[in-house]
N, C-alpha and C positions, 0 to 999 in steps of 0.2 A: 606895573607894580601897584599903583593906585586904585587900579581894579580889583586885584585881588584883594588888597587891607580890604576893598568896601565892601565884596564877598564873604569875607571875615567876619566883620563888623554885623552884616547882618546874619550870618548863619549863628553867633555864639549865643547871643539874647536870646534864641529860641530853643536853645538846646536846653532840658531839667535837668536842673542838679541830682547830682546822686543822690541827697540824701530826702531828694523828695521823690524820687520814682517809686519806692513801696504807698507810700500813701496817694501818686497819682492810678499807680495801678489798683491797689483799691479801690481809690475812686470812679473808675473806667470801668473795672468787672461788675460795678452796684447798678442794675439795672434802676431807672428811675421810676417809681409807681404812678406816676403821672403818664409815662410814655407809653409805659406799660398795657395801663388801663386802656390808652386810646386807640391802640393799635389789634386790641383783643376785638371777637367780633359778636361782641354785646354780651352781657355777664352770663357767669358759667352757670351752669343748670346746677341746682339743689334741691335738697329734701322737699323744698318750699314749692317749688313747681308740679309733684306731685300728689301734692294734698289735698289740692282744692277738688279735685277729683273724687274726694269719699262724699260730694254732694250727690253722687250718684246712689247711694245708699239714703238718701231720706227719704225714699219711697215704703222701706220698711222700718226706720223707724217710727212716721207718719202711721202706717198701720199698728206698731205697738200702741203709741200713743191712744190711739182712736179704740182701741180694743175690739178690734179686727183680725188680733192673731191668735190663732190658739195656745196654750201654754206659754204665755208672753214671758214668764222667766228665765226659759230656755233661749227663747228668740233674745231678750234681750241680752244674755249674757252674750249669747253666741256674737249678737255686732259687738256688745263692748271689746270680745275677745279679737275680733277680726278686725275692728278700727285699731287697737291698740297694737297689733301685728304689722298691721298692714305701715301706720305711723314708722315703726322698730324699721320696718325694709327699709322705708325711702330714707332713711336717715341712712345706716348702711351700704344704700346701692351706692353711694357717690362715695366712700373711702375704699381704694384696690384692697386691702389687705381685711377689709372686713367685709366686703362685697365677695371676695372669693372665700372665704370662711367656711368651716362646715357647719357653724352655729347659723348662718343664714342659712343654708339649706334647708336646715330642720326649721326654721320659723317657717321658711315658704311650704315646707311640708303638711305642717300645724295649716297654716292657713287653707289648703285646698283643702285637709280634711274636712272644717269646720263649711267653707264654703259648700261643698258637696254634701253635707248633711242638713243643713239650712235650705238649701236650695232643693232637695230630694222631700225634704221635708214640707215646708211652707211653700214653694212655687213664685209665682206669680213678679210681684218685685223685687222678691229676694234674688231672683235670677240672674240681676243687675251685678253682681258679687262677683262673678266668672270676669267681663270687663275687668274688674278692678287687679281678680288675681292674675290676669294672661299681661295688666300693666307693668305690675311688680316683678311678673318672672324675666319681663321686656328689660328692666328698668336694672335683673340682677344676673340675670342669664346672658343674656347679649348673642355672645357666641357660643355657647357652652351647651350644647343640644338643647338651641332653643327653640326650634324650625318643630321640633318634635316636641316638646312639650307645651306649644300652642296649638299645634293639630290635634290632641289629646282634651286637651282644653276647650279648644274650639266645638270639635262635635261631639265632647259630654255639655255640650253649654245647650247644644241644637237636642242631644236626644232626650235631654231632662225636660225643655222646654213642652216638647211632642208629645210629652206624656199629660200635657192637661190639654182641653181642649181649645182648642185656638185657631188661630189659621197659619198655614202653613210658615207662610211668608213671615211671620213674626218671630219664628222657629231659626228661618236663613237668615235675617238680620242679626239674632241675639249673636249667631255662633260668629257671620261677617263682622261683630262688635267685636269679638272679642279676641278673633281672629286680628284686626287689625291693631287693636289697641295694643298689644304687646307686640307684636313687630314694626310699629310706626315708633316705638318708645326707645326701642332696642336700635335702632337705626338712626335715629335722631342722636339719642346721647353716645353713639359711639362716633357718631359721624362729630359732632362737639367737641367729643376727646381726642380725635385723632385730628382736627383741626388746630388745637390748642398744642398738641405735641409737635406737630411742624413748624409751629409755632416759635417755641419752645428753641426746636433743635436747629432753626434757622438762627437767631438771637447768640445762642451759643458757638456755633460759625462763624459769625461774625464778628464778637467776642476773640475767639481761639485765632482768626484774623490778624484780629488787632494785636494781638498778644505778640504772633509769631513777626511781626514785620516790628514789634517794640523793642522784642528780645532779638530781630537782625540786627537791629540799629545800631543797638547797645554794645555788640558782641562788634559787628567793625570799627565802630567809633574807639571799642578802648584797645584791640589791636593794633589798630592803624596810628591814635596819639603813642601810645606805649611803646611802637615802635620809633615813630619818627623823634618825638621827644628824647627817647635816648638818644640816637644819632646826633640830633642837633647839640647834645650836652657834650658826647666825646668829641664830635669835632673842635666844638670852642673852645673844650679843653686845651685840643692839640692847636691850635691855633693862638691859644694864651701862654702856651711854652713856647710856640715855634717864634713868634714876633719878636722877640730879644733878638735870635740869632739867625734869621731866615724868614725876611718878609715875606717872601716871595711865596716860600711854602705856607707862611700864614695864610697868605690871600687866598692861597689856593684852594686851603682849609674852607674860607669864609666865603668863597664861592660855590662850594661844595651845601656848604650849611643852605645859600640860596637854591641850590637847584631841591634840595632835598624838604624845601618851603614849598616851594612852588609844586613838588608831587604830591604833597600832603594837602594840598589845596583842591588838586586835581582829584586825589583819591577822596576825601570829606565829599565832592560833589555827587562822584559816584555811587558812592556808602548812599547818601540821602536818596537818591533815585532809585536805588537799587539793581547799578547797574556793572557794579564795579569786578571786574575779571582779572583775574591775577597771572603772572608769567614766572615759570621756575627760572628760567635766564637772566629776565630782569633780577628777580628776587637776590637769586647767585652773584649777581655782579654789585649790588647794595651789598649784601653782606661781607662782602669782599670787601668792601671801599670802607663801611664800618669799623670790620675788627681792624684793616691797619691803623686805622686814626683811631684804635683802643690799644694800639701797641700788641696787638694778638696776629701773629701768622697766620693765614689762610693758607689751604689748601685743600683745593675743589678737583677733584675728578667726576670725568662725565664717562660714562660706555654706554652701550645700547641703540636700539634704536630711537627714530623719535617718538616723541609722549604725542597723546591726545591734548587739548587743548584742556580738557577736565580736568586731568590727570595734571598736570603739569598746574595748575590755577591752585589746586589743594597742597601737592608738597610745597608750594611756594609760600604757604600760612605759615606750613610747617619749619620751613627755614627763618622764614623771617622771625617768630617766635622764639623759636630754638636757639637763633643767633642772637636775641636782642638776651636772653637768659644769659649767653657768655659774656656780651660785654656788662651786665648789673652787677651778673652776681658769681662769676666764675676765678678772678680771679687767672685766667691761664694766661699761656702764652704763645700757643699752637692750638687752631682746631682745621678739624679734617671735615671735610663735607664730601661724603662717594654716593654719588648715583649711579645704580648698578640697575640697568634696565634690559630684560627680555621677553620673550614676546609675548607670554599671558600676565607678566607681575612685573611690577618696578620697585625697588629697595633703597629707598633714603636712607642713609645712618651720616648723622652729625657726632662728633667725639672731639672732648678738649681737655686739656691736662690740666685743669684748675683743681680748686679745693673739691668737687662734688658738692654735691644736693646741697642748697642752703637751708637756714635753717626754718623748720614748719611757720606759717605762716599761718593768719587767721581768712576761712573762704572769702573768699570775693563774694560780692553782692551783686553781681551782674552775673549768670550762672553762664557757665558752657567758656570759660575763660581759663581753665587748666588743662591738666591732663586728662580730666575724667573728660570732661565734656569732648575733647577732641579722640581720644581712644572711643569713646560713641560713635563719632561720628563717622572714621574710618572705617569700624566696625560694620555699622550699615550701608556704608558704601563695599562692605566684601572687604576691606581692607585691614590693618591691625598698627598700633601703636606699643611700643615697649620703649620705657626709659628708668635709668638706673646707674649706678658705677659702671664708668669704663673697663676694661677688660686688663689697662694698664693705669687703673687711676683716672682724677677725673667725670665727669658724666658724658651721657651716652642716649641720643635718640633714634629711634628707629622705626620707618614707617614703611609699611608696605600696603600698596593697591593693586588691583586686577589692572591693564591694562586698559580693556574692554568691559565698563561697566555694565552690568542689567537692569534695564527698569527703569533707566533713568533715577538711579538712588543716587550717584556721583551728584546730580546737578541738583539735588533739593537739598544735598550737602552743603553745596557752593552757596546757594542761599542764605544760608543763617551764618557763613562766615563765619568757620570756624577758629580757635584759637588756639595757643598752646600754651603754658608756663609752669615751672620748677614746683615740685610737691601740691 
């Protein structure tokens, strides 16, 4: 017994209160930008990595300068027009929504015109312009017929070049420039984005992890007190009337309350490991022993064959739930428990001749702790929940599952332990 208090003792100091688990879980979902930062793998590419690249171009404007180009107002406009273009893309290529625009199409459009007319026109270093534009189409195209409009690119870059005279070889380099430059750009920053996205969607897995084993916790811890807590309350009850006139049965009472410690002790263990498996028989014969020390008649019928060990773990939530609802808030004085089991479906229905439904309540803060959350649950196990007025007065629960789950949906059920309770 002194083991267990010392079990006690250390599991309740570590358990968070209720009315701090919204703002722990906030605090848990807030990635920290600290961690963040360290675990990225070296800062994200921007505008700023492709700019320093229009140094490739001061070989024409060197020639404006030096008045080496003919009609230098043309020339000059045309780079301001093209540096200023070319600026507009790489800002762009790094936001999805304005990278896939049809406004940037038409700037890259703008831009190869002006490129190809510069370059058809003047020669020479202006050539250097093709690189720049096959980096931008890398930088906004990616995937998006882009293999095709750098082969386009590439040997207008070689055939414009062949038209002055040169050697050959300087011809295949400009077009291998430009060739390569827009598909090493395209490759690289998608290969970035799609690193940062696994990234990304790894974090939030394990996040969605954490979530789902906060929200099991929570979901058996307030089952499993909800239930055992009432028990313990009706017995001492009966146990505080029966001691006047029947020790005997007091005791028995007060022995009962002990065995029913010592399960709640067992089940906390389990809950926390997440290992804890439920039995419809067990369940059955608790709630039996319940409603008489709440002064309520049982009566349990079983037919059928036998359950699955799934099968039989889930309605036993369902009883226990359903039975802890008759002794809070029912009021009766008879309930029927019928398990009506064959060989593809089993049919739980609880029924008790109390007042019905009590009165609406405000939700629970720990979510999947009612009816909705357990009619979910059945549901995706193939199964279905209805509760409502008895047929003679009274309330009424009723749950039905396949036999033979699929999919293993029964047991990822079982997991999150589910619950039941009144409106």
């Amino acid at each position: 017994m002194n083991g267990e208090n010392e079990t006690v003792a250390r599991l309740l100091p570590k358990l968070p209160r209720l009315s701090e688990l919204p703002e722990r879980k906030k605090a848990a979902s807030a990635p920290k930008k600290c961690d963040r930062d360290a675990d990225l793998p070296g800062p994200p590419a921007s505008a700023y990595t492709l700019l320093p690249w229009l140094l490739m171009g001061l070989g024409a404007f060197s020639n404006l300068v030096q008045g080496r180009t003919p009609n230098p107002w043309i020339g000059g406009a045309g780079l301001l027009a093209f540096n200023s273009l070319y600026i507009t893309i790489s800002f762009r290529a790094f936001v999805k929504e304005k990278r896939e625009s049809r406004t940037t199409l038409v700037i890259l459009a703008a831009m190869a015109a002006i490129t190809y007319a510069l370059t058809i026109f003047y020669g020479g270093t202006w050539l250097f312009f093709f690189p720049l534009l096959s980096l931008a189409c890398g930088a906004v195209l990616r995937d998006r017929g882009l293999g095709l409009t750098i082969m386009v690119l590439a040997s207008s870059a070689g055939a414009i070049s062949g038209m002055e005279a040169g050697a050959v070889w300087d011809n295949v380099t400009l077009a291998y420039g430009t060739f390569l430059s827009g598909m090493v750009t395209a490759a690289v920053l998608s290969l970035s984005q799609t690193v940062r996205e696994l990234r990304d969607t790894r974090q939030e897995l394990a996040r969605t992890a954490v979530e789902k084993e906060r929200l099991r916790f929570s979901r058996d811890l307030h089952d499993l007190l909800g239930h055992t807590l009432s028990v313990i309350v009706v017995k001492s009850e009966a146990a505080r009337r029966l001691a006047p006139r029947d020790l005997d049965a007091a005791l028995g009472q007060v022995a009962d309350i002990e065995s029913v410690g010592r399960q709640a002790l067992t089940e906390i263990r389990e809950a926390v490991t997440g290992y804890r498996e439920g039995s419809l028989g067990t369940e059955l014969d608790r709630a039996r022993s319940a409603l008489l020390a709440a002064e309520v008649e049982p009566v349990v019928r079983l037919s059928g064959p036998p359950l699955p060990s799934q099968v039989e773990a889930l309605l036993g939530w369902v009883v226990r739930e359903a039975v802890t609802n008759v002794v809070r808030h029912s009021g009766a004085t008879r309930c029927e428990i019928a398990v009506d089991g064959a060989p593809d479906r089993v049919r739980l229905k609880i029924t008790d001749d109390g007042r019905g439904a009590p009165p609406a309540a405000p939700a629970p803060r720990i979510g999947g702790t009612g009816l909705k959350g357990l009619t979910e649950r059945l549901t995706t196990a193939g199964g279905s929940l209805e509760a409502g007025p008895g047929p003679r007065g009274g309330f009424q629960v009723t749950a039905e599952l396949p036999v033979d789950p699929v999919d293993g949906e029964l047991e990822a059920e079982l997991e999150t332990g589910p619950g039941v309770a009144r409106g």
